[in-house]
C-alpha positions as CSV (number, residue, x, y, z in Angstrom):
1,X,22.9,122.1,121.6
2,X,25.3,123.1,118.9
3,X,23.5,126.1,116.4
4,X,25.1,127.5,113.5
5,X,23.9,130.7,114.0
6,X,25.6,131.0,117.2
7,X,24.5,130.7,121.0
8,X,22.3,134.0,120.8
9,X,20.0,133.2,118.1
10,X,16.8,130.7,118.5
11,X,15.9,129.3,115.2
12,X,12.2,129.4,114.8
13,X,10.1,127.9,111.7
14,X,6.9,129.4,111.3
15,X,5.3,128.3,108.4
16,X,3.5,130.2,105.4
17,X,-0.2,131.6,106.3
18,X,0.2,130.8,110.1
19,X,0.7,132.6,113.4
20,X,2.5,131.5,116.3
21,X,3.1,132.5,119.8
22,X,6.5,132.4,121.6
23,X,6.9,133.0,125.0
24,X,10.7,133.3,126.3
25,X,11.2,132.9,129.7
26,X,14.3,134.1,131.1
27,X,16.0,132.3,134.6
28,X,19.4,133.7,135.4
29,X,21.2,135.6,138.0
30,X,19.9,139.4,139.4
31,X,23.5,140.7,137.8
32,X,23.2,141.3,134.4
33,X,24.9,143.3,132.1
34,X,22.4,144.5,129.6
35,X,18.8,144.0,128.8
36,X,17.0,141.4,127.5
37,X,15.9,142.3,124.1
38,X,14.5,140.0,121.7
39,X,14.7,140.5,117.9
40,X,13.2,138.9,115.4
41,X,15.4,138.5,111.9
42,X,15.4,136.3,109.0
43,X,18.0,134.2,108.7
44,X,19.8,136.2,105.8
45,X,19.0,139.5,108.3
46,X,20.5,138.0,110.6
47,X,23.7,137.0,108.9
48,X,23.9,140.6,108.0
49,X,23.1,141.6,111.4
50,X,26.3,139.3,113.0
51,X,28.6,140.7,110.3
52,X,27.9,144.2,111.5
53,X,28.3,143.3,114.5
54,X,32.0,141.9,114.2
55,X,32.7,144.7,111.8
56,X,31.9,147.6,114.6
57,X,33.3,145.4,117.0
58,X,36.9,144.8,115.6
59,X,38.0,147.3,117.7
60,X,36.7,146.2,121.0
61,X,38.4,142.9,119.7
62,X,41.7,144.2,119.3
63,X,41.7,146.0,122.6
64,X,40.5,143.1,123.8
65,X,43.6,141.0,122.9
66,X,46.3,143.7,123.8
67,X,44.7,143.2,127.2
68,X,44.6,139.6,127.7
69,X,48.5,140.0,125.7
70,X,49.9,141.9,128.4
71,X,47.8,140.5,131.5
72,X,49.5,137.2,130.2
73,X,53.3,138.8,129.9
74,X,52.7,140.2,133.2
75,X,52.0,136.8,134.9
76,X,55.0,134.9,133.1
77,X,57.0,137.6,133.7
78,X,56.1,137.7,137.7
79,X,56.1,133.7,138.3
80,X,59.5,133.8,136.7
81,X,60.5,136.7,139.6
82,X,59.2,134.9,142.0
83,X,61.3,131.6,140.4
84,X,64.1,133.5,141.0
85,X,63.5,135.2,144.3
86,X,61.2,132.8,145.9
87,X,59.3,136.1,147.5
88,X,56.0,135.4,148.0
89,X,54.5,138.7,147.0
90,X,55.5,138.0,143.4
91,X,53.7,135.1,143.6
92,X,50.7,136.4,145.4
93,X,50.6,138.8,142.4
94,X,50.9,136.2,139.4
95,X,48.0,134.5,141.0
96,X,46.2,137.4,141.0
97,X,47.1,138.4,137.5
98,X,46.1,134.7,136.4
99,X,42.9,134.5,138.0
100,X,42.0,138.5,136.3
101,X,43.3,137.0,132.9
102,X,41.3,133.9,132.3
103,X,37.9,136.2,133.4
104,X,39.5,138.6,130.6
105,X,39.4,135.8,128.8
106,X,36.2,134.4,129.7
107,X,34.5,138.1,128.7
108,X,35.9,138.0,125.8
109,X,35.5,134.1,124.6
110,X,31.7,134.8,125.5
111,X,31.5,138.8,123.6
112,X,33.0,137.5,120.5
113,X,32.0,133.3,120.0
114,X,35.5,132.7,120.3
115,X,34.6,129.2,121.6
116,X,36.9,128.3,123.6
117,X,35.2,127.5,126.8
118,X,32.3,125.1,127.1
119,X,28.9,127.1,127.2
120,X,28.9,126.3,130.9
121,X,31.8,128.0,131.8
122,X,31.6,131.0,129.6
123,X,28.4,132.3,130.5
124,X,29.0,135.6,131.8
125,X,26.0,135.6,134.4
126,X,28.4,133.2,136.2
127,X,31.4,135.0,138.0
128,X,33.3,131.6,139.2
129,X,36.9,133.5,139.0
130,X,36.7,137.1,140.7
131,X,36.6,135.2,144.3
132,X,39.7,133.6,143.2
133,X,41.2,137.0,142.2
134,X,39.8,138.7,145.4
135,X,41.4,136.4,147.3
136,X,44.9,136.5,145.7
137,X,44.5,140.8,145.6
138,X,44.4,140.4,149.7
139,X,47.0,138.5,150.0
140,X,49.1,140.4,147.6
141,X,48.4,143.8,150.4
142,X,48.6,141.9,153.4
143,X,51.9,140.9,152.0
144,X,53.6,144.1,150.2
145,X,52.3,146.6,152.7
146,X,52.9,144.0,155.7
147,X,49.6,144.6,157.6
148,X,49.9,142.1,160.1
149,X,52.5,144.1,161.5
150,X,51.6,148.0,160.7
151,X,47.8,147.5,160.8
152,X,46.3,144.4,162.7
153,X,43.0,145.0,162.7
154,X,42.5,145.7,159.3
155,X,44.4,142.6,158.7
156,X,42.2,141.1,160.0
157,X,39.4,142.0,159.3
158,X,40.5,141.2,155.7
159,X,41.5,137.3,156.7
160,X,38.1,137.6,157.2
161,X,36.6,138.6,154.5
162,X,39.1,135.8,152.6
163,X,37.3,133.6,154.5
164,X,34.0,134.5,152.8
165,X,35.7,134.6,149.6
166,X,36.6,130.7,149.7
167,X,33.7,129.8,150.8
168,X,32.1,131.7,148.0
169,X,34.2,130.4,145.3
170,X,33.3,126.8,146.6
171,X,29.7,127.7,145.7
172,X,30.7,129.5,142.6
173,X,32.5,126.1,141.6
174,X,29.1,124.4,142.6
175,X,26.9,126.4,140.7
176,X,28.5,125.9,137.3
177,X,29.5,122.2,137.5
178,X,26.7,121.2,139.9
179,X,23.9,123.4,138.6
180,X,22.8,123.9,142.2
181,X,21.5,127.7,143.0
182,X,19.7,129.5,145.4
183,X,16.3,130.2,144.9
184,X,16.2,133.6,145.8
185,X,18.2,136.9,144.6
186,X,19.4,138.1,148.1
187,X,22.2,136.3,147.6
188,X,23.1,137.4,144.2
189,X,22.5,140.8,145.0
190,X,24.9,141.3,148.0
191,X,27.6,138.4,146.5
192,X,30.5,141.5,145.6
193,X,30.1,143.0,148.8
194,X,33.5,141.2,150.3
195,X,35.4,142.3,147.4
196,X,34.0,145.7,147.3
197,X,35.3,145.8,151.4
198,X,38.0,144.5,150.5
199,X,38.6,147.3,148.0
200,X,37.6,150.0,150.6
201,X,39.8,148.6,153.4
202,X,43.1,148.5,150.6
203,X,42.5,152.4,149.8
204,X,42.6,153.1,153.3
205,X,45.2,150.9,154.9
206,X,46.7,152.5,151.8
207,X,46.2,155.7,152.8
208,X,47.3,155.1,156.1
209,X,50.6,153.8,155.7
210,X,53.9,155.1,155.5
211,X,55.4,152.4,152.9
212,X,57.4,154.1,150.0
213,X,55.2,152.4,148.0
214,X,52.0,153.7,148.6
215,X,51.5,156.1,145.4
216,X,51.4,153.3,143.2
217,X,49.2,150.8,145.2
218,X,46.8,153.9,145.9
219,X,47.0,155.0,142.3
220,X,46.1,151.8,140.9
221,X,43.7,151.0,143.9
222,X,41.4,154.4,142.8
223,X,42.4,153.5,138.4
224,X,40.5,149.7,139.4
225,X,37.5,151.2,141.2
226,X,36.7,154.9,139.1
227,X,37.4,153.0,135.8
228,X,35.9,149.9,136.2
229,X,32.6,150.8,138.1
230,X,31.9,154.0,135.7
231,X,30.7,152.3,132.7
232,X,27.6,151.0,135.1
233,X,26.2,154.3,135.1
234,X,24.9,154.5,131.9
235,X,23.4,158.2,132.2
236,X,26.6,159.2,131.7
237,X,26.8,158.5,128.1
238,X,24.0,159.7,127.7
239,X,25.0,163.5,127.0
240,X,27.2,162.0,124.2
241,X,26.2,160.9,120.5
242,X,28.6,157.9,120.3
243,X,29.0,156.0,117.2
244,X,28.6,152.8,116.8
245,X,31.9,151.6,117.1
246,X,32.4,154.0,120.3
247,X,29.1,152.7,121.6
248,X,30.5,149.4,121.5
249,X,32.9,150.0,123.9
250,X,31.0,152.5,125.8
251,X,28.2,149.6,126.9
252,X,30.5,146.5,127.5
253,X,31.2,146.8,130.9
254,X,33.8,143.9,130.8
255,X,36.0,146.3,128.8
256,X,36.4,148.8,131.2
257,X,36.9,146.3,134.2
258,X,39.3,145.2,132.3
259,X,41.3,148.1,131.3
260,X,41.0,149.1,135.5
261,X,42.3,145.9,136.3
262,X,45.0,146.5,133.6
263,X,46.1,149.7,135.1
264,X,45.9,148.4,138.6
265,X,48.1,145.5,137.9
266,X,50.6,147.9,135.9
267,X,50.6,150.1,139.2
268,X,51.3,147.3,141.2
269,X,53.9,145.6,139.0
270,X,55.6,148.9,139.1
271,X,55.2,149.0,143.0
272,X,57.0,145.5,142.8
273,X,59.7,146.6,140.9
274,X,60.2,149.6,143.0
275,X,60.5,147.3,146.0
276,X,63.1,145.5,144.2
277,X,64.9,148.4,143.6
278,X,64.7,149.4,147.3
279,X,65.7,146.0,148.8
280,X,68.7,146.2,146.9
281,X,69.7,149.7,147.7
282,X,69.3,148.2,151.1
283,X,71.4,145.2,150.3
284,X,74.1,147.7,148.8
285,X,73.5,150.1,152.2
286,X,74.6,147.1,154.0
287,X,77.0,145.8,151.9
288,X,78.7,149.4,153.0
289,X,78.2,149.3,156.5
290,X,79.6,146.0,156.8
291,X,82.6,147.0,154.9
292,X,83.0,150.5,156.7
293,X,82.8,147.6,159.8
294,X,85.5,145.6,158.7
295,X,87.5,148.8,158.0
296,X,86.9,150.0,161.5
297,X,87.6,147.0,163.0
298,X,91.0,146.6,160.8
299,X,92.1,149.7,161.7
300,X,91.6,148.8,165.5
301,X,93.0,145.4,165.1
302,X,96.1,147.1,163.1
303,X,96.7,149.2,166.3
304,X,96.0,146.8,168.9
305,X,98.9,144.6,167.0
306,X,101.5,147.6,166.8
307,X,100.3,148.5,170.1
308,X,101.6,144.8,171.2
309,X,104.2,145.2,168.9
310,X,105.8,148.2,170.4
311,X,105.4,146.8,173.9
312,X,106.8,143.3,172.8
313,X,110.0,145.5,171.4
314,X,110.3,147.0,174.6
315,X,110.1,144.2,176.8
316,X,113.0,142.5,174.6
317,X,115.0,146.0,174.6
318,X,114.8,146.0,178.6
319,X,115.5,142.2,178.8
320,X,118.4,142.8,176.4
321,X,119.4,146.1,179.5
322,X,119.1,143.3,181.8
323,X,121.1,140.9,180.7
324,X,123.7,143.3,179.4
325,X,124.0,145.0,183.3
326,X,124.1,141.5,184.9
327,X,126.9,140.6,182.5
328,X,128.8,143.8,183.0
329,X,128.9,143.1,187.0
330,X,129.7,139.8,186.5
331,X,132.9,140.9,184.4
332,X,133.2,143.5,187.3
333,X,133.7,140.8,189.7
334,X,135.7,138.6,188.0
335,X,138.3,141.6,187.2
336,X,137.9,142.5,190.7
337,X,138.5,139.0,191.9
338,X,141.4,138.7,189.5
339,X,142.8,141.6,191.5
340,X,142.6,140.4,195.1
341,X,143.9,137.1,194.2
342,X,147.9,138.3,194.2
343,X,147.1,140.4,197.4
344,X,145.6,137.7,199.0
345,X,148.4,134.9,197.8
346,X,151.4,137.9,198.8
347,X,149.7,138.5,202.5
348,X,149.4,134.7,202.9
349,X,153.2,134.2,202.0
């Protein structure tokens, strides 16, 4: 139900000169991100309360928004690539840039009341994206680092793995628009274990291969994992006296999974653009060799026709030989039969 106090607060009346007994039971998933911790305000507390709230959280707000801001250029910018080139591994990575947004987005829309998802959909206990994403990140590798080729068991032994993914986001899907769960936490214990492999098994086909591009899918690879997965360790802060608006950021996980996914997708949309740069090197490279070809073969055709040429001149020159000796002894015999003639005519008289 709607409540102007937001989703977080319960309203509760108790009236003057009695006592009452709440007892708040709590059913949701084993992942959590904090805590439950119930306070008890007044209402005007509690107004006070939620504007010092969004005061020490402007910000994680505004970090917030550059993130989602450049996640979104980042998939406009990469669907129109892949408009242009029709290469699947920009399109593999605007999926998967999509799919990291709107759970930026749904973090956020949830953190700060935004509303604008449905309660069902923006709870953050329900993680009906990241399958999507995981997905779209495997293809994305099997595609830029061509693993079916270099490394075919890893490959597949990731298709694998995608298969658990879809089947996962079909429950995922299920869970938030059919309200159907499982009854136990085993499930929801265990349910990013394919992502986390598929993680794992990136860094180290990574690692193994030769591609040109493999400092910036290992760098952002390693940025995604250290950065996003550190916050969870809370004892680390601990040695530190944050300030509030520090602590803010310091205990919202989301933030720094999305500032990992941030860099990771930077790293890889520079590995794009270095592959871009080195498939037209090789375009220009053979540009040149087909040109140096066509030089070569030029040249050869050049001598082969003044090769022809020559011998064509001195066929004619020996025809023209030829026909001037046959000439010349024909003139010889006629002068020689113009000769015997008289001496023939004077012995015959």
């Amino acid at each position: 139900h709607s409540n102007p106090l937001g989703p977080l607060a319960l309203p509760v009346v108790v009236p003057p000169r009695n006592t009452r007994y709440y007892y708040l039971r709590v059913i949701d998933l084993i992942q959590s991100y904090d805590e439950v911790t119930v306070l008890l305000f007044t209402r005007q507390d509690y107004e006070l309360h939620k504007a010092y709230q969004a005061q020490i959280g402007t910000p994680l707000f505004g970090a917030m928004a550059m993130i989602i801001g450049c996640l979104l250029l980042m998939t406009t910018y990469t669907l129109y690539q892949y408009y242009l080139n029709r290469d699947r591994a920009f399109l593999y990575y605007a999926m998967y840039v999509g799919t990291a947004l709107l759970c930026v987005v749904k973090n956020a829309n949830h953190r700060f009341d935004l509303g604008l998802l449905p309660a069902r959909l923006s709870h953050p206990s329900l993680p009906y994206l990241p399958y999507s994403f995981g997905i779209f990140y495997a293809l994305f590798l099997l595609k830029i680092l061509d693993l079916d080729v270099h490394q075919p068991r890893i490959s597949r032994t990731i298709r694998v793995l995608m298969t658990v993914l879809i089947i996962q986001q079909v429950f995922a899907f299920a869970q938030v628009f059919g309200g159907w769960m499982f009854s136990g936490n085993v499930y929801y214990q265990f349910h990013d274990l394919p992502i986390f492999l598929i993680g794992v098994l990136h860094l180290l086909a990574t690692a193994r291969s030769h591609s040109p591009l493999k400092p910036y899918l290992l760098t952002g690879g390693l940025a995604l994992y250290l950065i996003a997965f550190l916050p969870f360790r809370h004892f680390i802060w601990g040695f530190y006296r944050l300030t509030p608006v520090i602590r803010t950021f310091a205990y919202y996980p989301p933030f720094w999974m999305s500032v990992g996914l941030l860099i990771d997708l930077f790293c890889f949309a520079l590995a794009l653009a270095y592959r871009s740069r080195l498939v037209e090197i090789e375009k220009i490279q053979m540009q040149e060799r087909y040109a140096r070809d066509l030089e070569t073969q030029l040249a050869q055709r050049t001598a082969e026709i003044e090769e022809q040429s020559r011998q064509l001149e001195a066929q004619h020159l020996r025809q023209l030989e030829t026909e001037f000796e046959q000439k010349l002894a024909e003139t010889e015999m006629t002068a020689l039969r113009a000769q015997m003639n008289p001496h023939f005519i004077f012995n015959c008289l």
